[in-house]
C-alpha positions in Angstrom: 0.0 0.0 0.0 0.8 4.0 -1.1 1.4 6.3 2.0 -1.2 8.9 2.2 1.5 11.4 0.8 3.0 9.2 -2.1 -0.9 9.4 -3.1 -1.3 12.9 -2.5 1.7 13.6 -4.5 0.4 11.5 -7.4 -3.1 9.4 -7.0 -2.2 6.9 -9.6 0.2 5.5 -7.2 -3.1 4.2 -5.0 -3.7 0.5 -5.6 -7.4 -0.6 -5.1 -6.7 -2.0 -1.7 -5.8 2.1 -1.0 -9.2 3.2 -2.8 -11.6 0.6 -0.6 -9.3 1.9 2.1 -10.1 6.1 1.6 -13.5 4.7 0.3 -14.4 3.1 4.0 -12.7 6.8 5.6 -14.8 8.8 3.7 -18.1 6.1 4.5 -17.2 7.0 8.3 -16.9 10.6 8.0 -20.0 11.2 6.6 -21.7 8.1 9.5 -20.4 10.2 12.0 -21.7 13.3 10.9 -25.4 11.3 11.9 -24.2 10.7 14.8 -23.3 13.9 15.8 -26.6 15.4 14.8 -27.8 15.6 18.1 -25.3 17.7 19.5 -26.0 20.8 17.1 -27.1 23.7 18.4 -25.3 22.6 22.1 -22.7 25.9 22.5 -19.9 25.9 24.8 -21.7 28.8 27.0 -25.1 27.3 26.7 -24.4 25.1 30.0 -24.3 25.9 33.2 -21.6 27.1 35.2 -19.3 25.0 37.4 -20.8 27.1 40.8 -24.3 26.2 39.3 -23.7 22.3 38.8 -21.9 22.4 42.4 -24.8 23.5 44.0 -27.2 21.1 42.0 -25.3 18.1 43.3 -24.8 18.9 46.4 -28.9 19.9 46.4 -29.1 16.4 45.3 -27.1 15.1 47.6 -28.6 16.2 50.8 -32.1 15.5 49.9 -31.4 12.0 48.8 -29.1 11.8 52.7 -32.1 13.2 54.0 -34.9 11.0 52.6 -33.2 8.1 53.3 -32.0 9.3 57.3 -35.9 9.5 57.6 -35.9 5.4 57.8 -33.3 5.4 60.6 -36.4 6.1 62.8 -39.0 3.8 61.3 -39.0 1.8 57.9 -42.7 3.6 56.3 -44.1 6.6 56.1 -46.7 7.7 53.8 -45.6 10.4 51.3 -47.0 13.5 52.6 -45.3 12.3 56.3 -42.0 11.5 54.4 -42.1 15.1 53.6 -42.8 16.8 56.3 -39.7 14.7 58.3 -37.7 15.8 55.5 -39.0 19.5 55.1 -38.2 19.4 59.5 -34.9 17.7 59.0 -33.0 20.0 56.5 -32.6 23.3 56.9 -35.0 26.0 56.1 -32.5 28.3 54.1 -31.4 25.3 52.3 -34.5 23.3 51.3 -37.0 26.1 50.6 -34.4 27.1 47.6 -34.7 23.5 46.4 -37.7 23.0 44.0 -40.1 21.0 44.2 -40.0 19.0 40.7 -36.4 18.8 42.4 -37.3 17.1 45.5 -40.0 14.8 44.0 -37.4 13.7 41.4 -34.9 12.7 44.4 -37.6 10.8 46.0 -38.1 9.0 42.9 -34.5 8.1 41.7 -34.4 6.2 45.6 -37.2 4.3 44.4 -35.9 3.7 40.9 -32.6 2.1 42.1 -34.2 0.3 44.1 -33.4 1.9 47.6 -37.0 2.9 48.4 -40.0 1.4 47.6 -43.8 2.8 47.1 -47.1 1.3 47.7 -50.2 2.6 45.6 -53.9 1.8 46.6 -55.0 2.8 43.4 -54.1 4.4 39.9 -54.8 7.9 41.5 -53.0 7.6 44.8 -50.6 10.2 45.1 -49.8 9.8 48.9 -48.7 6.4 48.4 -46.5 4.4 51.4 -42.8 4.6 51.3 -40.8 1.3 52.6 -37.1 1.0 52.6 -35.4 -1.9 50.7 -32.3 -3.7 52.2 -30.1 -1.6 49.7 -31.6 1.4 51.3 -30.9 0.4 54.5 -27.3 -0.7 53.4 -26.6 2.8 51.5 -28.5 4.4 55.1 -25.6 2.5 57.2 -22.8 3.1 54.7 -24.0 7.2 54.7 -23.5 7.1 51.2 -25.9 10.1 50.4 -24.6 11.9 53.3 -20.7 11.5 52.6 -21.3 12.6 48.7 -23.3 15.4 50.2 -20.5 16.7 52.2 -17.9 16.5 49.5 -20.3 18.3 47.3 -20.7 21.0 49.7 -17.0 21.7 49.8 -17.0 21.6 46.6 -19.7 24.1 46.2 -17.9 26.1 48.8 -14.9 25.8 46.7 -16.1 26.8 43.2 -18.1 30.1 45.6 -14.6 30.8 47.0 -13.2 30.8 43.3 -15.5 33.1 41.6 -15.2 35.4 44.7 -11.1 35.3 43.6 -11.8 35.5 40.2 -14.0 38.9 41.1 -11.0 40.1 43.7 -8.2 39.2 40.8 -10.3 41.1 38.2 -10.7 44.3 40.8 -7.2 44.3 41.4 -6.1 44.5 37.4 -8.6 47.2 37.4 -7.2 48.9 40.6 -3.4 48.4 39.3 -4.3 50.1 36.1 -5.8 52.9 37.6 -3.0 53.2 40.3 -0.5 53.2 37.3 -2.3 56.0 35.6 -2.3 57.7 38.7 1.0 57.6 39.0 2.4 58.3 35.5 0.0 61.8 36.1 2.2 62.2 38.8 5.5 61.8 37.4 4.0 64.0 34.4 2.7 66.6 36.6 6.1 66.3 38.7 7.9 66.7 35.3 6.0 69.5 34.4 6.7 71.7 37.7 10.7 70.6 37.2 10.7 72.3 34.0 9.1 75.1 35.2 11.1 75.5 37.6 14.3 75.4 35.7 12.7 77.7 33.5 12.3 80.0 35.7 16.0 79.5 37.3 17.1 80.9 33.7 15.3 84.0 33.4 
């Protein structure tokens, strides 16, 4: 087989071996171009910010610790009782910022791995019972919500502490430029009286 630049440099060097060869390139550039479809219209600044997915996870985090530490007491609750243990539990700063599409999804990822598990009467219940599984009670022992929790709120505290530095750093560019024109004024205005001065001195 031709290199790719002996067939650059003159294409009747390319065997057919080469052509199925550029023939099965070109076939997966174009597959990949389907593949990529969904992706268009994603921008590099159209997702959140690293302070913004911080919080969201450690949100996450501490509801999820906070359902489950619920069942350390007694192993069912109806819904609306789950929720007020919960609401009682976390802070009220903390979870009255969290939404409540937010919290519901939390409760219902513990029940879709398998951690939790809820008991309908009927097609319409929606204050069903809520049971903990022997995962869930596994996960409640290890603290596994509750560990992740408090990594993500350092983390959150981090990413805070770096914008605040980022703001601080850019003030500081701003306040050494203006210190700099401050002080070639100075030296101009300095300059300026000097000459005078010797001006005068010759008179």
């Amino acid at each position: 087989m031709a290199t790719m630049g002996e067939i650059m440099k003159d294409p009747s060097k390319a065997t057919e071996e080469d052509v199925k060869a550029l023939k099965g390139i070109y076939h997966t550039i174009n597959s990949l171009k389907e593949k990529l479809s969904p992706f268009e219209g994603i921008k590099e600044d159209s997702g959140r910010t690293i302070n913004e997915l911080a919080k969201s996870f450690y949100q996450e985090n501490l509801i999820l610790s906070a359902v489950l530490e619920a069942f350390a007491y007694q192993n069912k609750y109806s819904f609306a009782n789950l929720n007020k243990w919960v609401f009682n539990y976390v802070d009220n700063d903390f979870i009255w910022g969290v939404s409540i599409p937010n919290y519901y999804r939390c409760v219902a990822k513990l029940c879709n791995i398998g951690l939790l598990k809820a008991e309908f009467k009927d097609e319409g219940d929606n204050n069903p019972f809520i049971t903990i599984t022997d995962q869930g009670i596994e996960a409640l022992r290890q603290q596994t919500y509750a560990n992740l929790a408090q990594s993500a709120l350092f983390n959150y505290q981090a990413s805070k502490l770096n914008e605040q530095s980022v703001k601080m750093n850019e003030q500081s560019v701003e306040l050494n430029k203006t210190i700099k024109r401050l002080t070639v004024a100075s030296v101009a205005v300095a300059f300026a009286a000097l000459l005078v001065a010797v001006v005068a001195l010759f008179r």
